[in-house]
C-alpha positions, 0 to 999 in steps of 0.5 A, a space after each residue: 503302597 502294597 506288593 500286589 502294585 509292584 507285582 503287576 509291573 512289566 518285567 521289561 523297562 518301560 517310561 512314564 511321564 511324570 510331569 513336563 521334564 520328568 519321568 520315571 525309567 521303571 527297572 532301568 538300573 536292573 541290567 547294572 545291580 551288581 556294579 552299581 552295589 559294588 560302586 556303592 561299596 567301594 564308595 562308603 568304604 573310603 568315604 564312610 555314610 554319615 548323618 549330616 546335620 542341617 543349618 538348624 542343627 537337625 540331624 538328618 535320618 537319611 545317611 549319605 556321603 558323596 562320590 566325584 569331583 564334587 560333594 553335597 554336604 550340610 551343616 551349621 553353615 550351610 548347604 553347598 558343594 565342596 571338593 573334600 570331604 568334611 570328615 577326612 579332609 581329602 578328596 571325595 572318592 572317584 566316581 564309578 564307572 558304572 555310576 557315570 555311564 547309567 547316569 549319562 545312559 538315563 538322562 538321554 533315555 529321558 531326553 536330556 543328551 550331553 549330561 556329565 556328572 560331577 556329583 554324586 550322592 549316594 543315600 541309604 534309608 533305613 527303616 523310619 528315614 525319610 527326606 522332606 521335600 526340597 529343591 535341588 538349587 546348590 547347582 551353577 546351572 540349571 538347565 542340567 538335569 537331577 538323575 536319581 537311581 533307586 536300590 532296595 526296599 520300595 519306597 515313595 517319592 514324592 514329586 511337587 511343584 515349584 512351590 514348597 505348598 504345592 501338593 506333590 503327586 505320590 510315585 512308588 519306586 522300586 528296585 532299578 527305577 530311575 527318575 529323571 527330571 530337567 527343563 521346567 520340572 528342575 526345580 520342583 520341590 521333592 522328597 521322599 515318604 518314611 521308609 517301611 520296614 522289608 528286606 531285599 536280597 541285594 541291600 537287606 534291609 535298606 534303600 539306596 539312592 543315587 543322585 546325579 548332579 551337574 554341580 559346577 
């Protein structure tokens, strides 16, 4: 991954398919940067990123924390959804606005009409984070689709098949790109590659990522 590759993206958004059901909306989140970051904001300032731990007591290197009806959360007893927050006891923060209407807005763009939200997970990679590949499949249903939104630092999602052996396809993203992924790509194991160091004017020296989920 070098800047020459970004550099000779289209300025405008585009969409390129990735596999069957999934597809990356390149720069899509540009036009909403701003309200996005401030989502992010007021998110993490009522329910501050952390660490988790996952059931065999590794601490994760990516920090997250959740915003809606629902949360992602792992720890010594599992992974699951829950309605309050681990730490404080009470209630995720609402989700933006702003998070909603991209989330619902990109999954229609990708063919997917009629998503509504009930989770999201907001991430923040610092240098030297990654996240293994994995299948998102703490959902009730799985004919939702996954929309994940990309801010900051470039980085490379790693997109594999339905079998944690199967040989994932490497995708670069950048600031504003959004992966879509439904129908016979929803269960597809992914992740994404060790965070190189850089700065962006937005986020310095991190990547954010947002992940819409229909939880329940």
């Amino acid at each position: 991954m070098t800047p020459d590759l970004f550099a000779e993206w289209p300025a405008e958004p585009t969409t390129e398919a990735i596999v069957d059901g999934a597809v990356v909306l390149r720069r899509y989140a540009l036009a909403c940067e701003q309200a996005l970051w401030a989502g992010i904001n007021a998110v993490a300032g009522e329910a501050p990123l952390r660490r988790m731990q996952t059931p065999g007591g590794h601490t994760m290197s990516v920090e997250m924390t959740c915003a809606g009806p629902w949360g992602w959360v792992t720890d010594t007893r599992g992974y699951r959804y829950q309605s309050k927050d681990p730490v404080s006891g009470r209630p995720w923060p609402r989700m933006p606005d702003a998070f909603r209407e991209l989330a619902q807005a990109a999954a229609a763009e990708a063919g997917y009409p009629g998503f509504v939200p009930d989770a999201c997970l907001v991430n923040r990679y610092q240098p030297g984070a990654r996240m293994g590949l994995h299948q998102d499949k703490n959902e009730v249903d799985f004919s939702q689709p996954v929309v994940s939104v990309s801010l900051g630092l470039p980085a490379v999602f790693q997109f594999g098949g339905l079998k944690r052996n199967d040989r994932p396809v490497n995708i670069p993203l950048a600031h504003g790109d959004v992966v879509v992924w439904g129908g016979p790509a929803r269960l597809r194991y992914h992740g994404v590659l060790r965070l190189k160091p850089g700065g962006h004017p937005l986020t310095g020296d991190c990547r954010y990522n947002l992940t819409f989920r229909r939880a329940r």
